[in-house]
N, C-alpha and C positions, 0 to 999 in steps of 0.2 A: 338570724342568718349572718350579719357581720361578725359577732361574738364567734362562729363556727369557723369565718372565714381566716379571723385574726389568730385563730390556732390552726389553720393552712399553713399562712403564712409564718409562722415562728417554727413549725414544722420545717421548711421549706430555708429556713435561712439558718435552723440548728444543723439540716444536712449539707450546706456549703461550707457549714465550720468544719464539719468533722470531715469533708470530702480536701479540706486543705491541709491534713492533721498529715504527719508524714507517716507515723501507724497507717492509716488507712488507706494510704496511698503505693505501701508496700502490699496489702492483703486485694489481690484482682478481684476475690468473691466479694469481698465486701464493698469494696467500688463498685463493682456491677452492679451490686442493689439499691446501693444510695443513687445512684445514677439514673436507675430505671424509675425509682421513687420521687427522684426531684422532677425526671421526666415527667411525670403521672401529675402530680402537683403544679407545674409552671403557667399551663391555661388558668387554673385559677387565679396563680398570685399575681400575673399580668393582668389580667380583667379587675383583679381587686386593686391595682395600683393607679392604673387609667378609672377605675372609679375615685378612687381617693384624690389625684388630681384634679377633677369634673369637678366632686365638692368642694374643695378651696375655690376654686375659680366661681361656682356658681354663689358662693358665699361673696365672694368679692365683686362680684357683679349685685347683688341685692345691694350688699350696701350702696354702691354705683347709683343703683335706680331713687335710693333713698336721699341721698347726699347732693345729688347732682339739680342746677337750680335750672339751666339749659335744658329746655324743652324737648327738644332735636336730640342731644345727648343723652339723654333720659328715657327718651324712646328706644335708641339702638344699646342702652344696655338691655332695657324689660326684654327686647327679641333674643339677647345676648342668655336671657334669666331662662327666657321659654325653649333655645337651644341646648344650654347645658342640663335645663331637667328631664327634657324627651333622651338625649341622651345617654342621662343616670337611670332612665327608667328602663331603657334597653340592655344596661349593663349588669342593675339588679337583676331582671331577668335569666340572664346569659349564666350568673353566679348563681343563680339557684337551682338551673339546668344543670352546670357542672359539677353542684353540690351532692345530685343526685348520686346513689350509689350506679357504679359499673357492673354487670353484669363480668364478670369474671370468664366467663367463657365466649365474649365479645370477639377475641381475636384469633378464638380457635380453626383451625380448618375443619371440614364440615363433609358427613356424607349425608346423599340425598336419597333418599328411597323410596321411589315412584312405583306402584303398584297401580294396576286397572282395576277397575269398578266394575258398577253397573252397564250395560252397552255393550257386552261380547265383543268382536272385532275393534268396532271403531272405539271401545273404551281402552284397548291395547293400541291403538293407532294415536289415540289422545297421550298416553301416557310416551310416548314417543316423542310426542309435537314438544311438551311438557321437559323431557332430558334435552333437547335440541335448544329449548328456549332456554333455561340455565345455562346449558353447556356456552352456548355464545353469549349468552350478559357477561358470564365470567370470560370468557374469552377477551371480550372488551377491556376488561379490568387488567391483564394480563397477568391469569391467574392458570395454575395449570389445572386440569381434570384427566378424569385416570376412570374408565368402567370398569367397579371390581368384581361385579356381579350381574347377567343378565340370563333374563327367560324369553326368549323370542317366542311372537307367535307367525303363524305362516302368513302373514298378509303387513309385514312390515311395521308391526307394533312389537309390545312387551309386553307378556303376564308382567313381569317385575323387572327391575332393574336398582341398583345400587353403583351411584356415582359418586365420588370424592373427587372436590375441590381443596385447591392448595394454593392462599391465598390470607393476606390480613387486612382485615377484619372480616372474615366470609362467614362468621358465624353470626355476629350483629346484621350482616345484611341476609341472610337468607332463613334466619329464624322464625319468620312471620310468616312464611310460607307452607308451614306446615299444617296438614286440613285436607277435605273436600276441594277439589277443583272441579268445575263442571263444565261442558262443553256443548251446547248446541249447536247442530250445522246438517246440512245434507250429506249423508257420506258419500264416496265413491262406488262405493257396492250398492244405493239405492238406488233402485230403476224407478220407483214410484216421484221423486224428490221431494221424498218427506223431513221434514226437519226431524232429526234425530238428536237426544240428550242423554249423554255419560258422564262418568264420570271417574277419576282416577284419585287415589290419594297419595298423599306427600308427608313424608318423614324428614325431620333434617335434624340430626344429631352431630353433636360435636366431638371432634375426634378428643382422646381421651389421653392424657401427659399423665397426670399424680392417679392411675386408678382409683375409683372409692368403690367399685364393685372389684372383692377378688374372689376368682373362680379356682377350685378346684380342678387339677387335671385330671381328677378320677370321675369327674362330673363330663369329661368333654369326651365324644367318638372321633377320631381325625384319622380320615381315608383319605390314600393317593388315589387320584381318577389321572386318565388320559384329557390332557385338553382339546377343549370342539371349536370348529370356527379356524379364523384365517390365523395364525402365528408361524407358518413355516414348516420346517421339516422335524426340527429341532422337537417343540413344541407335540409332534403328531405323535414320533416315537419315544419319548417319554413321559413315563407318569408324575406331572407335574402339578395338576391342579390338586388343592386340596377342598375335601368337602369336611365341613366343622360342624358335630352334633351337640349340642349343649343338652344334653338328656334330662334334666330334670324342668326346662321351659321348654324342652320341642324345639328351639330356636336352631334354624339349619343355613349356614351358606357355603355356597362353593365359590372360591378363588381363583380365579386361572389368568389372574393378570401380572402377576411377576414369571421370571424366568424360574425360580427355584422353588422347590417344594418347600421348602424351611420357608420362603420369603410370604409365600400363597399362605401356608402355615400362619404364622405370625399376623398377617392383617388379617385373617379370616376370625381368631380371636380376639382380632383389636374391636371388630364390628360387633361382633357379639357382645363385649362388655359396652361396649357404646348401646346396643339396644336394649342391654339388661338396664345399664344407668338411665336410661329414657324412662324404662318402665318403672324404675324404683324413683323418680324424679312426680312423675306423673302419678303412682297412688300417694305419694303423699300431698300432694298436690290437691285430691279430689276432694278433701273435707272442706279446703279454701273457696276454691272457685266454685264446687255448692251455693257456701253463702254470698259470696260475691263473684258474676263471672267476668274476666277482664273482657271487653270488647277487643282488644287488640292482645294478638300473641297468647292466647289461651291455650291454640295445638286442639283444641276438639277436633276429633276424628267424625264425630258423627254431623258436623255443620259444616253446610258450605259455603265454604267462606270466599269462594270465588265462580264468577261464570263469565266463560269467554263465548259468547255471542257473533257467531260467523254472519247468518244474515244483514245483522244491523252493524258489522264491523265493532262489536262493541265489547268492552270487555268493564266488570263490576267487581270492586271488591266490597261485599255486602257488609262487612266489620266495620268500614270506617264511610260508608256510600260515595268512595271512590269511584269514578269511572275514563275510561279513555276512548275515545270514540277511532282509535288508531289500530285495530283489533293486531295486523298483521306486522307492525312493527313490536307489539307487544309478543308476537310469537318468535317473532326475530331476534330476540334478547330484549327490547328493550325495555325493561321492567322499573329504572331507576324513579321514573314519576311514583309508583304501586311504593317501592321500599321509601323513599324520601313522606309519601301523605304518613303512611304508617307507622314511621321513626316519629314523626313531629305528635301524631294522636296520642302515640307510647308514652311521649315524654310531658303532655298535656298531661295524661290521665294520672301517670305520678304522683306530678307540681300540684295536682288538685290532694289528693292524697298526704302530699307533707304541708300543705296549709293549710290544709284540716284537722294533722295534729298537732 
């Protein structure tokens, strides 16, 4: 691990040379990237210098404990010896977590696509509760969201919906979220008050910069439609929404949340390569997790990987046997407990993974 870290570092102090080089101080592209790169790099080489310090000192405190003939004095180094190794041993740590590779699409903005399950009504009432609980954690964040796509059903829920967030790092935090949600609870339509259980699924794809899916426009249908729902007058007599058919997946959305038909246009495609790169993401994907399935961040569609418990105020995440016994703050947004257990399991399961090899 040091050998890896010590070419960080040389990494790290060859781009300070070339970033004082006056060539490169004329070329703005290429400052941008050494910059963004030293940026990338700096947690490490801090944490490896504050270790490198630790071990002189704790070196210098051994001999202390050795050399030293005062009893008294010789005790408050040994404590001196057992502070700086718990210390080193938190900073190895910290250097192996950061050693970790990054997930590349960490800092992407992110749509969410909440679909209803099993449970008729209240599994479209669920998938509701579900857009309203993201919509405010990111709200919290001060991030913005935009609905680009919805199917209302008549009782205040959603066949589907499609939300973007615009926000960094919204793809690290809501990537784990993807899966089965389930929901027990009496609904409002039960006269009996029976506890009832649905369920909805959750997509969350990263919005997409460098394409690696490119489409064909002889492959895509793109209709203007009139937009529905509240936008104005503007909005009623013009044909602005656009609906996107990707004809060779079936894959279908309609757009009506820009002013422009070009605008509806344009995201309507952006989602579609976003769900084509999910899907091509995911069969390669399936020979892996076969043989080993990750507990955390897997995205299986067919496990649920969550249940929010109304009765007992309780909500589970069965991946990592999380629970919160705060049901209705966790409908409120506040999710941050749920992504903080999951980021650290993520990052456990790794660490076990590169000390294995």
């Amino acid at each position: 691990m040091i050998e890896k870290i010590q070419q960080v570092v040389a990494r790290y102090e060859d781009i300070e040379v070339q970033m004082s080089d006056p060539v490169v101080l004329g070329d703005h592209v290429k400052l941008t990237e050494l910059a963004q790169e030293r940026s990338d790099l700096e947690p490490i080489v801090e944490t490896y210098r504050s270790y490198s310090k630790f071990s002189k000192e704790l070196e210098e405190a051994k001999e202390l404990v050795e050399m030293e003939d005062d009893a008294e004095m010789a005790a408050l180094a040994n404590e001196e010896v057992k502070s700086l190794s718990a210390q080193l041993e938190k900073l190895e740590a910290k250097m192996l977590r950061l050693l970790l590779p990054k997930d590349p699409r960490d800092d992407k903005n992110v749509y969410i696509e909440i679909r209803a399950g099993a449970g008729g009504d209240e599994a479209g009432i669920f998938a509701a509760d579900l857009m309203r609980m993201y919509t405010r954690y990111a709200e919290r964040r001060k991030w913005k969201t935009n609905i680009l796509e919805e199917n209302r059903t008549g009782v205040g829920g959603y066949k589907e919906v499609v939300l973007m967030i615009k926000g960094k790092p919204a793809y690290s935090v809501f990537k784990y979220e993807s899966g089965v949600h389930r929901v027990q609870r009496v609904p409002a339509t039960e006269s009996q008050g029976r506890i009832h259980t649905s369920t909805a699924t959750v997509a969350v794809m990263p919005e997409i910069d460098d394409v690696d899916i490119t489409i064909d426009e002889r492959d895509l249908e793109i209709t203007a439609e009139f937009s529905s729902g509240p936008g104005g007058q503007h909005m009623q007599k013009n044909a602005t929404a656009a609906r996107v058919i990707h004809k060779p997946s079936g894959l279908m959305v309609k757009i009506q949340s820009e002013r422009s038909l070009t605008q509806n246009k344009q995201l309507g495609i952006a989602i579609i390569q976003a769900r084509l790169q999910e899907a091509e993401e995911a069969k390669q994907n399936a020979e892996v997790a076969a043989e080993r399935r990750s507990q955390v961040g897997s995205g299986d569609r067919s496990e649920k990987i969550r249940t929010y418990n109304y009765p007992q105020s309780r909500v589970t995440d069965h991946r990592i046997g999380f629970t919160s016994h705060n049901l209705q703050s966790v409908i409120d947004g506040d999710i941050q407990p749920f992504i903080d257990a999951l980021t650290v399991a993520d990052e456990a399961e790794k660490l076990a993974a590169v000390e294995n090899n």
